[in-house]
C-alpha positions in Angstrom: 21.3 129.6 117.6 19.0 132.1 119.2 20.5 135.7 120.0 20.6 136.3 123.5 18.0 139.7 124.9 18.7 141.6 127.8 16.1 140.3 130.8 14.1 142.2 133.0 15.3 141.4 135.7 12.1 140.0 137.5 9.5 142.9 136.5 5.9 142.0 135.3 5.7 141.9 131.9 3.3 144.8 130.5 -0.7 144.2 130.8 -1.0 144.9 127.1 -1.1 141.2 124.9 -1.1 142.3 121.9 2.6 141.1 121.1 1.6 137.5 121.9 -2.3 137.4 120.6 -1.6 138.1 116.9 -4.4 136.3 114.8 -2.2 133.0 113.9 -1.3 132.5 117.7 -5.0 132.5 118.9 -5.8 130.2 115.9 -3.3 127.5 117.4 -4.4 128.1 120.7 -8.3 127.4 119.8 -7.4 124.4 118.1 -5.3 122.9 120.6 -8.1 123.5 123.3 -10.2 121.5 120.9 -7.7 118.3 120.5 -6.7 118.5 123.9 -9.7 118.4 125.4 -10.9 114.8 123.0 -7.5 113.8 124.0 -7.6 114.6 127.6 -10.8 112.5 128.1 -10.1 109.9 125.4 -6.8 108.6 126.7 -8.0 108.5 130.6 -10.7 105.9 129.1 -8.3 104.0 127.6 -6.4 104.3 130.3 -8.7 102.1 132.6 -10.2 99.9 130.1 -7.1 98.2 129.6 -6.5 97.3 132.7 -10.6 96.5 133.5 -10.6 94.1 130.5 -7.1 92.5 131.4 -6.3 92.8 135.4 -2.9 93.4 134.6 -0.1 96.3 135.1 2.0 94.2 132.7 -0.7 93.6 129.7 -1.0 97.5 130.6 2.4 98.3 130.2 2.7 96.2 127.1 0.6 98.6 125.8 1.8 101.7 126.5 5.1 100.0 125.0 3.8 99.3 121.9 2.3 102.2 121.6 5.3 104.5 122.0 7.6 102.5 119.7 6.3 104.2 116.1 7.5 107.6 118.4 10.8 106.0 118.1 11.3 105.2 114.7 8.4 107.6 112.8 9.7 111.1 113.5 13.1 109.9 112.1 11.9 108.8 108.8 9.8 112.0 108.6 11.6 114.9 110.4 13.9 115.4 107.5 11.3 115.4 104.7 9.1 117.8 107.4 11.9 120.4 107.5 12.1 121.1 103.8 7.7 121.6 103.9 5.3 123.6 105.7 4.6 122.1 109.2 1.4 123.3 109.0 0.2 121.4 106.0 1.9 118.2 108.3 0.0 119.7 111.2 -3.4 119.8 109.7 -3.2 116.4 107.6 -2.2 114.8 110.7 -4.7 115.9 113.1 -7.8 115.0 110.8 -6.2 111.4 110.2 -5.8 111.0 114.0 -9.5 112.3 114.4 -10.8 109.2 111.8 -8.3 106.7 113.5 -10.4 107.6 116.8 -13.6 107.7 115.3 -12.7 104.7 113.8 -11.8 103.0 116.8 -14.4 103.8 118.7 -16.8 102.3 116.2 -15.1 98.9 116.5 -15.1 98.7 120.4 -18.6 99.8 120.4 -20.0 96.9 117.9 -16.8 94.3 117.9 -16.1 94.8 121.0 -13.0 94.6 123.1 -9.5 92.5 121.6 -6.3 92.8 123.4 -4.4 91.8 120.3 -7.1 94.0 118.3 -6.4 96.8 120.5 -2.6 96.2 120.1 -2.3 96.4 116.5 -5.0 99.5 116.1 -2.6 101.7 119.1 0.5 100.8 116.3 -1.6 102.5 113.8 -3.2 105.4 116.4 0.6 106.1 117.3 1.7 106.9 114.3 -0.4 109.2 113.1 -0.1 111.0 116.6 4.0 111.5 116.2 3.6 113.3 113.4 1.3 115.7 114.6 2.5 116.2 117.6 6.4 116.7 116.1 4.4 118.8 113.0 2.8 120.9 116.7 6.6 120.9 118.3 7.8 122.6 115.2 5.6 125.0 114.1 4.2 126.4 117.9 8.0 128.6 117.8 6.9 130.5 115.0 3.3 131.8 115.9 4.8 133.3 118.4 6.4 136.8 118.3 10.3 136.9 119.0 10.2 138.2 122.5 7.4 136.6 123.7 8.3 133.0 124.0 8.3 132.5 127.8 4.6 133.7 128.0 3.4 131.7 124.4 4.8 128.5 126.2 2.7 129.6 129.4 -0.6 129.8 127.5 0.1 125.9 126.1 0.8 125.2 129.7 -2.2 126.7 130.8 -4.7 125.5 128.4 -3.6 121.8 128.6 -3.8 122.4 132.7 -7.4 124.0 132.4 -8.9 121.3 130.6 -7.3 118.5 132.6 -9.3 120.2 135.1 -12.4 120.3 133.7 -11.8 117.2 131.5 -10.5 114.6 133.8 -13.5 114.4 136.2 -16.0 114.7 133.4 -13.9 112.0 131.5 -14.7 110.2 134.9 -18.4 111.0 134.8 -18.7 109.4 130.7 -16.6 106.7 131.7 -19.8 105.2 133.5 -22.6 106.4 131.7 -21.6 106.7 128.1 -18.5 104.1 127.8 -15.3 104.1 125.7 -16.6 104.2 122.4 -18.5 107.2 122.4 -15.8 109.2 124.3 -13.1 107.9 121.1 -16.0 109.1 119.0 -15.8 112.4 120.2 -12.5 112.8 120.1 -12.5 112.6 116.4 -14.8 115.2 115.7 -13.1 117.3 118.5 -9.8 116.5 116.3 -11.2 117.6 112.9 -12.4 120.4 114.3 -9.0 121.3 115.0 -7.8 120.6 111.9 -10.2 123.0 110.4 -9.0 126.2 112.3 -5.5 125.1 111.7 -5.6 125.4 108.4 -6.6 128.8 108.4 -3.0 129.5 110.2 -1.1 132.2 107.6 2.2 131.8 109.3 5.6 132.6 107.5 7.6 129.2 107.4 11.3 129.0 105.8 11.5 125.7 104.8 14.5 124.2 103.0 14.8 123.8 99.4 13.0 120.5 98.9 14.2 120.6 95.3 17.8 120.6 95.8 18.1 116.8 95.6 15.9 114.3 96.5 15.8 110.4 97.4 17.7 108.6 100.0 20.9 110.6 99.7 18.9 113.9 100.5 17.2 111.9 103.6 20.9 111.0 105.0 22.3 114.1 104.4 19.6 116.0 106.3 20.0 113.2 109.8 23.9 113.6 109.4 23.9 117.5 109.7 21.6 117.7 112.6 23.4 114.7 114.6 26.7 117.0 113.6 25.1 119.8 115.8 24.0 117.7 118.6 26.9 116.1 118.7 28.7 119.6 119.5 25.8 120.6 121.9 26.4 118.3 125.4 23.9 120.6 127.2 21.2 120.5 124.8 22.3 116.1 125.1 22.2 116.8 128.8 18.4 118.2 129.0 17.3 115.4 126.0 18.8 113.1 128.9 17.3 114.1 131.5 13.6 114.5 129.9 14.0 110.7 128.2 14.3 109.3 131.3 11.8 111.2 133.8 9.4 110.8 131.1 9.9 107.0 131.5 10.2 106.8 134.5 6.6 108.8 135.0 4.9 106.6 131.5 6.2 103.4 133.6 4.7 104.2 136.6 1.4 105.6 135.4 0.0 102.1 135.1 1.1 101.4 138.7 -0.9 104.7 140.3 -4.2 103.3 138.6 -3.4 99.8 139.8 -3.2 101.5 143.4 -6.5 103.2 142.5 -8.4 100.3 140.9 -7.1 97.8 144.4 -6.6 100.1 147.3 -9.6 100.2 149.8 -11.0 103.6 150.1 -10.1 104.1 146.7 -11.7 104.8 143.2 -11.1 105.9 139.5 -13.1 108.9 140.5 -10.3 109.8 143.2 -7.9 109.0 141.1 -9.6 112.0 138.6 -9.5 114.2 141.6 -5.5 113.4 142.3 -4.8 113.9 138.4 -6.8 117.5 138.6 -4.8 118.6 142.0 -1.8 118.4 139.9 -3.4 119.8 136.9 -4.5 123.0 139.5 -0.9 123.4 140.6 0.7 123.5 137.0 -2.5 126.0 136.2 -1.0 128.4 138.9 2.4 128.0 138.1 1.8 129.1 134.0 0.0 132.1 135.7 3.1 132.9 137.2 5.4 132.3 134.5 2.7 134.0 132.1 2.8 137.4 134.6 6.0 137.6 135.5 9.6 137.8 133.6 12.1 135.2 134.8 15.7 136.6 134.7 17.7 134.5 132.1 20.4 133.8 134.8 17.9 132.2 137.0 16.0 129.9 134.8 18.9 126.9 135.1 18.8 127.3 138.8 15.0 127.3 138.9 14.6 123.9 137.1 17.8 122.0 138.0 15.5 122.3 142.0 12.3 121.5 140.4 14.1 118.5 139.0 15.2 117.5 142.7 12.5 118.4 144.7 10.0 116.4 141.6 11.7 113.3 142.2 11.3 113.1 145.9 7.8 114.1 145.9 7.2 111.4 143.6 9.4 108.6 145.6 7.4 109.5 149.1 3.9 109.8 146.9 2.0 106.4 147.8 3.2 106.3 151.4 1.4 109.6 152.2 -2.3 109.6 153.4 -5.0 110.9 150.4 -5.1 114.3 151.2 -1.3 114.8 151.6 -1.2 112.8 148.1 -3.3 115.8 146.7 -1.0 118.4 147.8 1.9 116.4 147.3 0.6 116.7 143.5 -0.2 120.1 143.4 3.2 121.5 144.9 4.7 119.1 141.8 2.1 120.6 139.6 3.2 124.3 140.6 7.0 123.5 140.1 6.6 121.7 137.1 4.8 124.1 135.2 7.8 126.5 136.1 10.6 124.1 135.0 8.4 123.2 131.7 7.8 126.2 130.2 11.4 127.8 131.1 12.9 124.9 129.2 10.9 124.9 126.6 10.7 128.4 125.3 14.8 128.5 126.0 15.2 124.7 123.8 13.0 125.5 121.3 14.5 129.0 120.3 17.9 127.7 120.4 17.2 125.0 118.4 17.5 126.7 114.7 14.6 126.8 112.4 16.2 124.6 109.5 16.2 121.6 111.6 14.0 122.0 114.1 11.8 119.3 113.4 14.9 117.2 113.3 16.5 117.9 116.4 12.5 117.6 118.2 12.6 114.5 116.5 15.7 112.8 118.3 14.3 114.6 121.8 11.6 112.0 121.0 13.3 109.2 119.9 15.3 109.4 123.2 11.8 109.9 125.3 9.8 107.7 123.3 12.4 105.0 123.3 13.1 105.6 127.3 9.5 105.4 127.8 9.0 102.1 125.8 11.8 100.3 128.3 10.8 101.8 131.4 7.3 101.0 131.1 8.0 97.2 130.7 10.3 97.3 133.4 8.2 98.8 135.8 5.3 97.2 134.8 7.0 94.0 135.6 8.2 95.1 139.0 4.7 95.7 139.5 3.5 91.9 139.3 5.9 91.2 141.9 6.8 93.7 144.5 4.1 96.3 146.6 2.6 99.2 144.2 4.3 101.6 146.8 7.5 100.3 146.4 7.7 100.5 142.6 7.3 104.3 142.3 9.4 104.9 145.4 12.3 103.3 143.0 11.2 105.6 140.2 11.7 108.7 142.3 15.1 107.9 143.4 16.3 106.9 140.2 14.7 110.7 139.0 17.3 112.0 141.8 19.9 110.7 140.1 19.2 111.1 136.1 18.8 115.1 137.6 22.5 114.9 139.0 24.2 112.8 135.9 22.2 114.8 132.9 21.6 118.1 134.0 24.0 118.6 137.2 27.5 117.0 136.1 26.9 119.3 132.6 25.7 122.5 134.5 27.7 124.7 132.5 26.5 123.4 129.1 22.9 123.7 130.1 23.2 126.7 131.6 24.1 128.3 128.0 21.3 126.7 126.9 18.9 128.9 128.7 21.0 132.1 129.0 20.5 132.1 125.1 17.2 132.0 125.1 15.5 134.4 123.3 
C-alpha cells in the first residue's frame, strides 16, 4: 500500500514542472498523443459505419459485445505473466501489433469491402491485441511519474486525451465523408507504430517479479490466488471496481443509442453529434486544468467524486429530453466534473495498488468493466429496438444513481481510505 503525504491543503502546486517532466514522462505523453489521436478518429468511424451498413442499435451493440469480451478473459491469462516482465516491452509489442491489425483492416474494408460477420471476427482479433496494451499502459503510466506528483501526471493523460477529442472528433467527422473508413484505419496504424517507436526509448526502472522462480501453470495460479487474497481484504478498492464496471456499461450500452438519436432525429446529424462529443471533451479539458493547478486536499477527494457520481447520473438520465444547446452544456458541466472524479481516483487507485501486482489487480478492474460492458450493451441495445431512444438512457442514468449509493456510498468508509492513502 502506498504511504500516506501530508496535503496542502488546497494551495497551487508550484509553477516549476520539472518534478513531473522528467525525460521518460514526456516520452509516454508523446506517444500517447500519437495513438490517441488514430484512435480517437478511428473508433468514431467505426462507430457509424456499423450502424450505416446495418440500421440497427442491436447488430451495433452486438458488436461492441464482442468486442469487449477478449477484455474479459485476455488480461487474466496475461496479467500474471506481465507482472514478473517489463511492461514496457508488453507496452511497445502491443501497440505496433494493434497498429498492423488497423492497417490491416483498413486494407480489407477498402478492397473487400464491408462483412458484418467479417467485421465480427476481425474486432475479436483487434480486441485483443488492444487489452494488452492498454493493461501493459495501466501498469507502467504509475511509474514515469515521480512519487509526489501523481495527481497532476494523471491530469496531463486527462488532458491530452480531452485535447485531441477536441480536435479529432470533428476532423474525424470531416474524413468520414471525404476519405472513408479505410483510410482513417490506415492511419491509425502508422499513428500507432509511431508510438511504439518513442516508447521504446522509455528507460524507466521496473521491479518485476522473479520470473525464474517457478514457471508453468502452478506459477500462473499462484500469482491470481495472491492478488484475489488482497482484494478480497480490500471492500473499498471492490467498492470503486463496482461502481466503475457498471457506469462504464451503462455509458458503452448507451453509446449506440445517442448515435441512433443522431443518425434519426430531425435537425440532427453525425456532425452535431461531433460537436456534442467535443462539448464534453472541452469540459473534462477544463477540469484537468484545474486538477493539474491546484492541490486537492486528501480528505476531500471521496467527497468530491462520490457528488460527481450523483450529479453524472442525473445529467445523463434528463440528457435526450433537453433541447440541443442545453444537451451541449449538459455535457460540458459532466465533462468538467468527470475529469475531477477521474483523475482523483485514479492517481489515489493506482498508487495504492502495489507495484508487484499491479497489472493483476488492473486486470480484474477490467474483467469487471469489460464484462459489465459486454451485458449492458446487449441489454440496452435491445431496449433500444423496442422502447423511445429517450427513454433508454433515462433508465441508464437512474440505474447510475443507484450503483453510486450501493458501491461507493453503503462502503464510504472503505473507499474513503482508499484515497486518504494516496500518495
Amino acid at each position: 500500500m502506498a504511504t500516506e503525504s501530508h496535503g496542502t491543503g488546497g494551495r497551487p502546486l508550484p509553477d516549476s514542472d520539472q518534478t513531473l517532466w522528467t525525460r521518460d514522462f514526456t516520452l509516454i505523453t508523446l506517444a500517447t498523443i500519437l495513438g490517441a489521436a488514430g484512435g480517437i478518429a478511428g473508433d468514431f468511424a467505426l462507430s457509424f459505419l456499423v450502424f450505416d451498413e446495418t440500421g440497427s442499435t442491436l447488430a451495433s451493440a452486438l458488436v461492441v459485445a464482442i468486442q469487449l469480451v477478449p477484455h474479459v478473459l485476455v488480461p487474466f491469462a496475461v496479467s500474471p505473466v506481465m507482472d514478473r516482465l517489463p511492461h514496457k516491452a508488453f507496452l511497445v509489442a502491443g501497440d505496433v501489433a494493434c497498429g498492423l491489425a488497423y492497417a490491416a483492416l483498413g486494407a480489407w474494408l477498402a478492397f473487400a469491402g464491408f462483412s458484418y460477420v467479417g467485421y465480427l471476427a476481425i474486432s475479436l482479433l483487434l480486441a485483443c491485441l488492444g487489452s494488452v496494451d492498454e493493461l501493459a499502459w495501466t501498469s507502467i503510466y504509475p511509474e514515469v511519474i515521480p512519487t509526489g506528483a501523481e495527481q497532476r501526471g494523471y491530469a496531463v493523460s486527462g488532458m491530452l486525451y480531452t485535447t485531441l477529442a477536441i480536435v479529432m472528433t470533428p476532423l474525424a467527422a470531416v474524413l468520414l465523408d471525404t476519405i472513408g473508413v479505410p483510410r482513417l484505419l490506415m492511419g491509425q496504424g502508422i499513428l500507432s507504430v509511431s508510438a511504439a517507436l518513442i516508447e521504446n526509448r522509455i528507460g524507466v526502472e521496473e521491479h518485476p517479479r522473479d520470473p525464474t522462480e517457478r514457471s508453468g501453470f502452478a506459477l500462473w495460479a499462484a500469482d491470481i490466488r495472491e492478488a484475489i487474497s488482497w482484494l478480497a481484504g480490500e471492500r473499498g478498492m471492490r467498492g470503486l471496481f463496482g461502481y466503475m464496471a457498471v457506469s462504464n456499461g451503462l455509458y458503452t450500452g448507451f453509446s449506440p443509442i445517442l448515435i441512433a438519436f443522431f443518425r434519426t432525429t430531425p435537425g440532427l446529424s453525425a456532425a452535431m453529434y461531433a460537436f456534442y462529443s467535443v462539448a464534453e471533451c472541452i469540459g473534462r479539458g477544463i477540469g484537468s486544468v484545474i486538477q493539474y493547478k491546484v492541490e486537492v486536499p486528501r480528505n476531500r477527494r471521496f467527497g468530491i467524486c462520490l457528488f460527481v457520481y450523483q450529479v453524472y447520473d442525473l445529467m445523463d438520465a434528463c440528457l435526450l429530453w433537453l433541447p440541443y444547446p442545453l444537451m451541449l452544456a449538459n455535457r460540458g458541466l459532466c465533462g468538467l466534473l468527470g475529469a475531477n472524479s477521474l483523475v482523483l481516483r485514479e492517481s489515489a487507485m493506482q498508487r495504492y495498488i502495489p507495484e508487484r501486482m499491479r497489472s493483476r489487480v488492473n486486470a480484474f478492474s477490467g474483467i469487471y468493466i469489460a464484462a459489465a460492458c459486454c451485458v449492458f450493451s446487449i441489454l440496452v441495445g435491445a431496449l433500444g429496438e423496442v422502447l423511445d431512444y429517450r427513454v433508454c438512457v433515462t433508465i441508464c442514468g437512474l440505474v447510475g444513481i443507484a450503483a453510486s449509493l450501493f458501491f461507493v456510498w453503503h462502503r464510504r468508509a472503505d473507499v474513503r481510505r482508499v484515497f486518504d492513502a494516496a500518495e
